[in-house]
C-alpha positions as CSV (number, residue, x, y, z in Angstrom):
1,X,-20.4,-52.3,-44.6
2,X,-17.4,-49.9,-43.9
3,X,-14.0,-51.4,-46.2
4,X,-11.5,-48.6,-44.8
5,X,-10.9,-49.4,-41.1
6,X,-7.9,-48.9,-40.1
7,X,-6.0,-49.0,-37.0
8,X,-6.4,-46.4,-34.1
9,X,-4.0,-44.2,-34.0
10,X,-1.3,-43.8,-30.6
11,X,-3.2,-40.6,-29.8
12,X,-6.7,-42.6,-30.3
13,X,-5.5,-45.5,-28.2
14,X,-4.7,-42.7,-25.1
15,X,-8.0,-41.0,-25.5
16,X,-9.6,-44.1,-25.3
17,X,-6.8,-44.7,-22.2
18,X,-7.3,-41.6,-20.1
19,X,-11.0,-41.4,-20.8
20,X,-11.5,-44.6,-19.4
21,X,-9.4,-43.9,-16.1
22,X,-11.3,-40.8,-16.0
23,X,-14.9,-42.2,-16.3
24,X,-13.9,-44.4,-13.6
25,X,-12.6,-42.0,-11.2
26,X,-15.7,-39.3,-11.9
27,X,-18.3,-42.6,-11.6
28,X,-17.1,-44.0,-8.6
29,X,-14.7,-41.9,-6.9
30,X,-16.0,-38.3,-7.4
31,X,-20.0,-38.9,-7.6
32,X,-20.5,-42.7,-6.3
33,X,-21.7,-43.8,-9.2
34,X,-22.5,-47.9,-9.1
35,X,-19.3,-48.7,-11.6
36,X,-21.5,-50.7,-13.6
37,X,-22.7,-47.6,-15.3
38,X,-18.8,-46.1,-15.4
39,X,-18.2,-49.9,-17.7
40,X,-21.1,-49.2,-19.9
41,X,-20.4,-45.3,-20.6
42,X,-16.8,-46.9,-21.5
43,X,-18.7,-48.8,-24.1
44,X,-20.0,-45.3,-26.2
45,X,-16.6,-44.0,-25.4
46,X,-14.8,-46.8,-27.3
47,X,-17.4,-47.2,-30.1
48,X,-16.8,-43.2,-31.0
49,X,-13.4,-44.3,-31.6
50,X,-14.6,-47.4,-33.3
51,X,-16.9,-45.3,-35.8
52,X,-14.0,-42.6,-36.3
53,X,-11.6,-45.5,-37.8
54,X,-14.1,-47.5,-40.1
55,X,-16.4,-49.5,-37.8
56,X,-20.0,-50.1,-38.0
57,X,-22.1,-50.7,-34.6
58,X,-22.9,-54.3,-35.8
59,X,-19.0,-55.0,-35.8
60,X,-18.3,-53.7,-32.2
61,X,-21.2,-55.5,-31.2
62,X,-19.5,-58.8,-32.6
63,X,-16.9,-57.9,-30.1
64,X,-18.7,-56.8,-27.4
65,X,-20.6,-60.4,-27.5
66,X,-17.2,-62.2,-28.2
67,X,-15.2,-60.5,-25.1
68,X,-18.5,-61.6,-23.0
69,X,-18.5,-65.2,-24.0
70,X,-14.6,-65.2,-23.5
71,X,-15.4,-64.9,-20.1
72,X,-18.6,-66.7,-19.3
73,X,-16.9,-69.5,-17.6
74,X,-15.7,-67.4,-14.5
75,X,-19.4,-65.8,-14.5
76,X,-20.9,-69.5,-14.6
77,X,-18.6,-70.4,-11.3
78,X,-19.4,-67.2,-10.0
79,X,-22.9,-68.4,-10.1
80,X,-22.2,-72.0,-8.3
81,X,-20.0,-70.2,-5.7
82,X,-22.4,-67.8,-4.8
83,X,-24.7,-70.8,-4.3
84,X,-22.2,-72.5,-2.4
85,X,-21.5,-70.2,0.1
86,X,-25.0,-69.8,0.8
87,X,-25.9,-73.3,1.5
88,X,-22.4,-73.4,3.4
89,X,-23.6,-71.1,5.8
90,X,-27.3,-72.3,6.2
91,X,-26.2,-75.9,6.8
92,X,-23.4,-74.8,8.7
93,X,-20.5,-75.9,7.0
94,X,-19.1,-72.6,7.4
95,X,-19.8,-71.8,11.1
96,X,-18.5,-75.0,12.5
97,X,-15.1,-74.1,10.7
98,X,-14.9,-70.8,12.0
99,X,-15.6,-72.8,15.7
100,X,-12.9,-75.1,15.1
101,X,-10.6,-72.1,14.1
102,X,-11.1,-70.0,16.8
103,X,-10.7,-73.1,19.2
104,X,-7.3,-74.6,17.8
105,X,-5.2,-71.6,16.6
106,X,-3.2,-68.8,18.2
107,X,-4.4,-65.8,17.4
108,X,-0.3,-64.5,17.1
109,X,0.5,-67.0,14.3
110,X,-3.5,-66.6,12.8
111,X,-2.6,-64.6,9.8
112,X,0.6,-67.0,8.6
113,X,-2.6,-69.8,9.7
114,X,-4.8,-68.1,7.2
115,X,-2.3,-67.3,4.2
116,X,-0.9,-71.1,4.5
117,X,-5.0,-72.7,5.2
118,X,-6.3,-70.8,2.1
119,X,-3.0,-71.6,-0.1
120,X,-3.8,-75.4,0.4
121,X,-7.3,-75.2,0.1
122,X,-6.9,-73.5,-3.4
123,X,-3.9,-75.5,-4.3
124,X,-6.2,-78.7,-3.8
125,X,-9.1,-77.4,-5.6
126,X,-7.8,-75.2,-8.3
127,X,-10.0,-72.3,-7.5
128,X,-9.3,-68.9,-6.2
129,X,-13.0,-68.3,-5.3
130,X,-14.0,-71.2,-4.2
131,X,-11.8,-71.4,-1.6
132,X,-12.2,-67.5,-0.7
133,X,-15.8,-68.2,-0.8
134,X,-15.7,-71.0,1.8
135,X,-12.0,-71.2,3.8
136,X,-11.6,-67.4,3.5
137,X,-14.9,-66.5,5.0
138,X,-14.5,-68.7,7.8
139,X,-10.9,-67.0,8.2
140,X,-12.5,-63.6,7.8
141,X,-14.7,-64.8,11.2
142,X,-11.7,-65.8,13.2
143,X,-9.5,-62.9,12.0
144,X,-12.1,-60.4,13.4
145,X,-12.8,-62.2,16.4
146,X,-9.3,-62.1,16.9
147,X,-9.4,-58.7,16.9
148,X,-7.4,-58.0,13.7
149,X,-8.3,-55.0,10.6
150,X,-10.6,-56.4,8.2
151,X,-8.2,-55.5,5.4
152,X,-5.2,-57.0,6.8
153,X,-7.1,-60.5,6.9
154,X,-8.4,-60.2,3.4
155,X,-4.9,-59.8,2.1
156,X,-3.7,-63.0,4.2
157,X,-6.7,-64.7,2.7
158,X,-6.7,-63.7,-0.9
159,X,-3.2,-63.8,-1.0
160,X,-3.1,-67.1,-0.1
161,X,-6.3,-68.1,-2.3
162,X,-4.1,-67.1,-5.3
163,X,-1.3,-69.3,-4.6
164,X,-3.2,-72.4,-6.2
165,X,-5.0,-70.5,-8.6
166,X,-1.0,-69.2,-9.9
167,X,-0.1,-73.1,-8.7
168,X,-2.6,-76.0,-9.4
169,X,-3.1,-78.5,-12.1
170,X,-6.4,-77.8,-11.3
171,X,-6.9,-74.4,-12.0
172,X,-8.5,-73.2,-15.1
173,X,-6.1,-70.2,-15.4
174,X,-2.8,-72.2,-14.8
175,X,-3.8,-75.0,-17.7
176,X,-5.2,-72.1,-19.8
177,X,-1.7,-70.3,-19.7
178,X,0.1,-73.4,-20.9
179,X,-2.0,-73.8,-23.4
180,X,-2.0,-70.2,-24.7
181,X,1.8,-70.2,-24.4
182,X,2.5,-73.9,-25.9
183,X,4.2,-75.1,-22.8
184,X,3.9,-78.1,-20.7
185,X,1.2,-77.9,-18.1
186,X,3.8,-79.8,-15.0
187,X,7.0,-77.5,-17.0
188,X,4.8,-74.3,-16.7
189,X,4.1,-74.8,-12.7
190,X,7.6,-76.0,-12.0
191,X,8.8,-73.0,-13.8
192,X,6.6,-70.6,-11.5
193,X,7.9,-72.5,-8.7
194,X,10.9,-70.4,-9.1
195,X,9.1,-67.5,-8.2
196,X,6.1,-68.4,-6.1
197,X,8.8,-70.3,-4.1
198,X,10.3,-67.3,-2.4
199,X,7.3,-64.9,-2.4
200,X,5.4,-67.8,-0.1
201,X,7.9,-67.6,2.1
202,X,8.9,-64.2,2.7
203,X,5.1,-63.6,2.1
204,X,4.5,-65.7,5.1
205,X,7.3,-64.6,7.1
206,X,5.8,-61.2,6.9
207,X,2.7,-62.4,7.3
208,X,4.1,-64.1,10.6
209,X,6.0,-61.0,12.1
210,X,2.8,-58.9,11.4
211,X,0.7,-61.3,13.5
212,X,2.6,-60.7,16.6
213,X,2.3,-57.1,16.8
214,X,-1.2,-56.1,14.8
215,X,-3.8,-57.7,16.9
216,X,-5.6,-56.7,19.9
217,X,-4.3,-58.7,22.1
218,X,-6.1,-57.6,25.2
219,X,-10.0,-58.0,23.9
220,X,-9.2,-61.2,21.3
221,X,-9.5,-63.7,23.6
222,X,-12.9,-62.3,24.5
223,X,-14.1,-61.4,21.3
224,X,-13.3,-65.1,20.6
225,X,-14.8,-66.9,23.3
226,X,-17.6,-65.1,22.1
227,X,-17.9,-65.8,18.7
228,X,-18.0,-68.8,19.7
229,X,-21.1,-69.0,22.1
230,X,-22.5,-67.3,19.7
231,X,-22.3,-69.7,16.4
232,X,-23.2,-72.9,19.1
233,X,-26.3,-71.2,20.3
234,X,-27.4,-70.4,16.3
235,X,-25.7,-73.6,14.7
236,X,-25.4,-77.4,15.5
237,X,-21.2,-77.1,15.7
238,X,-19.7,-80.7,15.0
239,X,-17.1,-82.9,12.9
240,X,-20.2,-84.1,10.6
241,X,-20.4,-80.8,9.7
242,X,-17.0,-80.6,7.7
243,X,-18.5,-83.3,5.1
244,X,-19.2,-81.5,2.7
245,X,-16.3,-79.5,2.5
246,X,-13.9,-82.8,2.7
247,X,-16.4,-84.2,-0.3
248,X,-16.0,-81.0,-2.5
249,X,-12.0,-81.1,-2.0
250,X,-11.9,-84.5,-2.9
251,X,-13.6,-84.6,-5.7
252,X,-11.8,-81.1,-7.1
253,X,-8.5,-83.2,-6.2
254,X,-9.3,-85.8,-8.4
255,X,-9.9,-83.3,-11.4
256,X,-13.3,-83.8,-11.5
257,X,-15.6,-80.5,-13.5
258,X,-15.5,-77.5,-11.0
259,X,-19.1,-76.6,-12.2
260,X,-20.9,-79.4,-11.4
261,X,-18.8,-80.4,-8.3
262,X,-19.3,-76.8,-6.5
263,X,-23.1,-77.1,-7.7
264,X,-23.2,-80.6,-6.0
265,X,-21.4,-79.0,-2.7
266,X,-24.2,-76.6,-2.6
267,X,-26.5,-79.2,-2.9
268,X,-25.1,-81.0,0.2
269,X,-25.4,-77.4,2.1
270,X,-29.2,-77.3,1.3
271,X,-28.9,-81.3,2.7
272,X,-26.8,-80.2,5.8
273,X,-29.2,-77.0,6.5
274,X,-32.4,-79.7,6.3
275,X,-31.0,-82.0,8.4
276,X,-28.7,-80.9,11.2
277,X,-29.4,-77.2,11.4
278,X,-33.6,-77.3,11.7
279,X,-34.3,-75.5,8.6
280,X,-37.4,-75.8,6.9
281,X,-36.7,-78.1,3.5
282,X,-38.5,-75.3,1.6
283,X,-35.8,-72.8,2.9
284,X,-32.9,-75.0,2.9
285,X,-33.2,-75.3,-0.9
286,X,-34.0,-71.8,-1.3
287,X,-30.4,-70.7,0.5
288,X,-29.2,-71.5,-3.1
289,X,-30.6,-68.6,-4.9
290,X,-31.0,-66.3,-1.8
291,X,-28.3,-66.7,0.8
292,X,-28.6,-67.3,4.7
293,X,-30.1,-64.9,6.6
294,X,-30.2,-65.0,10.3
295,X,-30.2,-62.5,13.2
296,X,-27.3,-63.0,15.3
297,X,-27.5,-60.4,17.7
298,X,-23.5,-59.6,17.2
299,X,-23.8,-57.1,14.8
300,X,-20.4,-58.8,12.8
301,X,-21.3,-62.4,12.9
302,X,-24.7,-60.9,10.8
303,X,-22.4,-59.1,8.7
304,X,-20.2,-62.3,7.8
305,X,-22.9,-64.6,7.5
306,X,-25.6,-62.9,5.8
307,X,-24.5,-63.6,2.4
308,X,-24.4,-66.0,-0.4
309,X,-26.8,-67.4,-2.7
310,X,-27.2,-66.6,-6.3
311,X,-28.8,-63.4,-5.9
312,X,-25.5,-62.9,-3.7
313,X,-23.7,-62.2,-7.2
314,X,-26.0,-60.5,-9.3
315,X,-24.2,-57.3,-9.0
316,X,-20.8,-58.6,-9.7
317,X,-22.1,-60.7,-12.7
318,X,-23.4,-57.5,-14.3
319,X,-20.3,-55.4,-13.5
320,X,-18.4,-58.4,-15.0
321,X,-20.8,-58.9,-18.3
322,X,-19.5,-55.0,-19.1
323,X,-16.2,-55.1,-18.4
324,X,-15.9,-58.1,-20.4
325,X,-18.0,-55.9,-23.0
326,X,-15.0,-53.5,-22.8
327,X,-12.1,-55.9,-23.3
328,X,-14.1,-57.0,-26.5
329,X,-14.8,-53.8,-28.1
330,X,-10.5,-52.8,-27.6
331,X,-9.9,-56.0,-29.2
332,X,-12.1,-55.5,-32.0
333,X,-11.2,-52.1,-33.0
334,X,-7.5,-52.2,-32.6
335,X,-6.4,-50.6,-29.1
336,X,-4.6,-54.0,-28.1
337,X,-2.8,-54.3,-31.0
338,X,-1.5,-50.9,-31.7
339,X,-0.1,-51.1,-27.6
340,X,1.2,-54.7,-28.7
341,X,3.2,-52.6,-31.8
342,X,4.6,-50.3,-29.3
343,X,5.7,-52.9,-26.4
344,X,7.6,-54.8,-29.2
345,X,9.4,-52.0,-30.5
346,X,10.7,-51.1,-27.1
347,X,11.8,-54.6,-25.5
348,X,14.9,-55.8,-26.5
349,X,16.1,-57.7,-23.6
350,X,14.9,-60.5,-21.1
351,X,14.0,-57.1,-18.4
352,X,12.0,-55.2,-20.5
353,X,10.4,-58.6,-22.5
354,X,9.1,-59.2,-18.5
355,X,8.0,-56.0,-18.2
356,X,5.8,-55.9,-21.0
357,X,4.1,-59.2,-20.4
358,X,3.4,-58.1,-16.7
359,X,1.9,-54.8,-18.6
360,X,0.1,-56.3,-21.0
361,X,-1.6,-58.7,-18.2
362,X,-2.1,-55.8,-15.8
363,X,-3.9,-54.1,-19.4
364,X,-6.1,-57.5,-19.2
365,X,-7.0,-56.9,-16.2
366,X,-7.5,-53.1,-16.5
367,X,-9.6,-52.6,-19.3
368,X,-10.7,-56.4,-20.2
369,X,-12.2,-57.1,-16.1
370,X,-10.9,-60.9,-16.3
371,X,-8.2,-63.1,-15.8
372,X,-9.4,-65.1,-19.0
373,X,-8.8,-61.6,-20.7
374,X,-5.3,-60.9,-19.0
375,X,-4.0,-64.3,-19.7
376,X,-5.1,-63.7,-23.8
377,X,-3.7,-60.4,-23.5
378,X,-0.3,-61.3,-21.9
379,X,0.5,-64.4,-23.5
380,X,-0.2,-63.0,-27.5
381,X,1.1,-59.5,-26.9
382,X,4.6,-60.5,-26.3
383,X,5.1,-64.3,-27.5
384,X,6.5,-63.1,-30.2
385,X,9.4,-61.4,-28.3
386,X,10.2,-64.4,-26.1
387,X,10.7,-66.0,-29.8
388,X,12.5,-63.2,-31.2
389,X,14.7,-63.1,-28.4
390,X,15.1,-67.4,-28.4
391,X,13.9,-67.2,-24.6
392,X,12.1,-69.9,-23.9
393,X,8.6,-70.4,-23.6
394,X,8.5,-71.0,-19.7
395,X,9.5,-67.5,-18.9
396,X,6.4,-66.4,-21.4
397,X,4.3,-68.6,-19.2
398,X,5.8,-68.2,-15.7
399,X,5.1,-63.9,-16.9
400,X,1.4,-64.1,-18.4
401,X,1.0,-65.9,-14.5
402,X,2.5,-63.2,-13.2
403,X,0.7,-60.2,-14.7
404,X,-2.7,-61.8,-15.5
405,X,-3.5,-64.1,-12.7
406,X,-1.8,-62.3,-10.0
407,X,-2.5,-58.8,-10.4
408,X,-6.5,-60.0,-10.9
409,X,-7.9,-59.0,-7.4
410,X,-6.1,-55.7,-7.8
411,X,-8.4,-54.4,-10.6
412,X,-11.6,-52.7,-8.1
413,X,-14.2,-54.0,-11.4
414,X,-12.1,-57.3,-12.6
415,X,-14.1,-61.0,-11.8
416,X,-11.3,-61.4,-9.1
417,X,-11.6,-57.8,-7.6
418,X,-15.4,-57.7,-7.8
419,X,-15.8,-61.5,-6.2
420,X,-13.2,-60.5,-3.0
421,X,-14.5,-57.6,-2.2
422,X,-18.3,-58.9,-2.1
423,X,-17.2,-61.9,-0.8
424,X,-14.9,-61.0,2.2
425,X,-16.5,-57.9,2.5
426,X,-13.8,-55.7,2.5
427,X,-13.4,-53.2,-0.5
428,X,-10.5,-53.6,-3.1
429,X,-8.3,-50.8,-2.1
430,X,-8.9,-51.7,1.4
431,X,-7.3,-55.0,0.9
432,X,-4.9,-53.9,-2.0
433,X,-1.8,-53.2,0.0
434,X,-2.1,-56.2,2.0
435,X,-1.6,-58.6,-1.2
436,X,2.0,-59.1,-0.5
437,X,1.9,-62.7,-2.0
438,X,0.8,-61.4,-5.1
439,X,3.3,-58.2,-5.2
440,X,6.4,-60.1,-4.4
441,X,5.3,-62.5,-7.3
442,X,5.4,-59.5,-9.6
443,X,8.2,-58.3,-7.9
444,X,10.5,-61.0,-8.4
445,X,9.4,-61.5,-11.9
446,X,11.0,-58.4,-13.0
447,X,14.2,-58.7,-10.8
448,X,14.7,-62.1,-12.8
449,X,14.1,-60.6,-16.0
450,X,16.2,-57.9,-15.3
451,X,19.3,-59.5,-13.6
452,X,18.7,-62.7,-16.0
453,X,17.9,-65.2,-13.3
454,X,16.3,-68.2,-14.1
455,X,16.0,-67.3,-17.6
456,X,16.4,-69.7,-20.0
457,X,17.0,-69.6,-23.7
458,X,16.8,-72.0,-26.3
459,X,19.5,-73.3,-29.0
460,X,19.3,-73.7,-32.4
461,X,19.8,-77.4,-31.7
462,X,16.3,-76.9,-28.9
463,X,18.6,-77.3,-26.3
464,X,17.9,-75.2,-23.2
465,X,20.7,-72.7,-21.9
466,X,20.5,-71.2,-19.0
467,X,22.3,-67.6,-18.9
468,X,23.5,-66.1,-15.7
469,X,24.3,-62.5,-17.1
């Protein structure tokens, strides 16, 4: 057993840096690679380093295996969502919303309507994908039949899917980043409330003015009407249909286990599928594992509803397994800790204290391929700053939010990125510069650090002080 590691040194944590942004780019960019195999080429990569500075291949494999089971939680409900969706759209669930959607709203105001739909649904259920899985595919079906870009719906939808996964007391991110951070769970939201505040709204406002002038006005009508004769002539379309969803956004509202509540909503899909959409019971149960399949005739309403099931997120479960392998092996051999040195050297002030904790989520994201990774990674990188400095711990909770959460669907191989784009079916930088919810959160995180705005510090008496300068 080596007994003289050490830490990596500043030009060891770059190799390690630019190798990895270059495996990615040569894997999936130059030779289309499947960016599974980029993750695990990262992991030799890393371990050279690892070996250079004094550890042994049992060590890193400690890490590996401890990064993985970090994130195992958001693989699990990757599982039950994928099961969900597929049971949604065998018994219908799914369909009959989409009806209902393209029946009650205009397509001018449809992308504020999907933005605001998808921000309530996550906000009552504490879960990003869930409700992407569910409300955002059904607004992915009325967006298109509206006649809108694929990409331009996806960012209404996941940037409103993210609002209650940044927002709820349900959400397994929001209570972990007060817990990480020592706040409050109802102080840490009302403290993001200061930011999420105004990027909803000018988020929605642009969101609203876009809607007016992107779709096709001329053919959406059409395209909608339809849709619609379509999904009646391949699904039973009625209010009994919505049960299930109601039942699974209840029971999430009342802060029951997301697990077993989404695995019991997928159950009711197999139940719906028996009896209201004439599917064998033999079939019905097996839209759990693989997905609905039916034959449409219009070419994107086979598209959008082929999918789900378990087998549905194989692919992203394997890509997420690695790049949680990743985020382990860093940790374990010293790369977070020698950027952590660094950041803390450089931020002095409230601005560049921000900065750092959006960075050091972002890195989460980046290199770890999790929010559960981003959120670690934020929140112990710089707490010691916010302590230094005697800001409070709000700020340190309202950032890790901010960089970890947030910026989670912009990473092509995070759990976030990897679940939107195979869920939606729109690819990550397709979608990326639609997030505006999500940007304007980051945004206005760093024009409050920077100017001082709602940044509070704490006296020596634990009195909080509010600075406007």
């Amino acid at each position: 057993m080596s007994t003289d590691k050490r830490l990596p040194t500043m030009g060891e944590v770059l190799f390690v840096l630019i190798s990895f942004v270059l495996i990615m780019f040569l894997f999936v960019v130059q030779f289309g690679i499947p960016i599974q195999l980029a993750l695990l080429t990262t992991w030799f990569m890393i371990m050279l380093v690892g070996l250079k500075i004094g550890y042994n291949y049992a060590e890193m494999q400690k890490g590996i295996l401890k990064g993985i089971t970090d994130g195992l939680e958001a693989v699990l409900i990757l599982i039950c969502v994928g099961a969900l969706i597929g049971t949604w759209i065998a018994g219908g669930i799914v369909p009959t919303i989409i009806y209902y959607g393209l029946s009650i709203i205009n397509p001018n105001i449809f992308l504020l309507a999907a933005f605001v739909i998808c921000a309530i649904t996550s906000i009552a259920t504490g879960t990003s994908f869930g409700s992407a899985g569910t409300a955002g595919i059904a607004m992915m079906g009325i967006g298109i039949s509206f006649g809108f870009p694929v990409a331009l719906v996806a960012g209404a939808v996941i940037s409103g899917c993210y609002v209650g996964d940044k927002l709820s007391p349900l959400s397994d991110t929001t209570v972990m980043t007060a817990s990480l951070s020592k706040v409050n769970l109802i102080d840490h939201i009302k403290s993001m409330l200061y930011v999420s505040t105004p990027a909803f709204i000018i988020a929605g406002t642009l969101f609203l003015i876009t809607g007016f002038f992107f779709h096709d006005s001329s053919g959406s009508l059409t395209q909608a009407e339809e849709t619609m004769t379509s999904l009646s002539d391949f699904f039973n379309i009625g209010w009994h249909m919505l049960i299930p969803a109601v039942v699974v956004i209840v029971l999430l509202a009342l802060k029951k286990p997301s697990i077993p509540v989404i695995l019991f909503g997928a159950l009711l899909g197999s139940i719906w599928a028996f009896l209201f959409q004439d599917v064998a019971l033999l079939d019905a149960v097996n839209s759990l594992y693989s997905g609905n399949s039916i034959e449409s005739g219009v070419a994107f309403i086979d598209n959008l509803l082929n999918r789900g099931g378990i087998v549905f997120m194989l692919d992203v479960i394997v890509l997420i397994l690695f790049a949680l392998g990743v985020g382990g092996l860093m940790e374990k051999i010293g790369i977070l800790r020698v950027i952590c040195v660094k950041m803390l050297a450089w931020a002095n002030n409230a601005g560049k204290t921000t900065l750092t904790t959006l960075l050091s989520g972002f890195f989460g994201n980046f290199f770890g391929g999790a929010a559960y990774v981003s959120i670690i990674t934020a929140s112990k990188i710089t707490e010691e700053n916010y302590d230094r400095l005697n800001i409070d711990r709000r700020v340190l909770s309202r950032n890790t939010e901010a960089g970890g959460t947030v910026t989670t669907p912009m990473v092509p191989w995070s759990d976030g990125g990897v679940f939107m784009a195979a869920t939606l079916g729109v690819s990550t930088m397709a979608y990326l510069p639609f997030l505006w919810f999500n940007f304007l959160v980051v945004a206005i995180s760093i024009l409050y650090g920077f100017t001082n705005t709602f940044i509070w510090y704490t006296k020596p008496g634990g009195k909080d002080e509010e600075k406007a300068s």
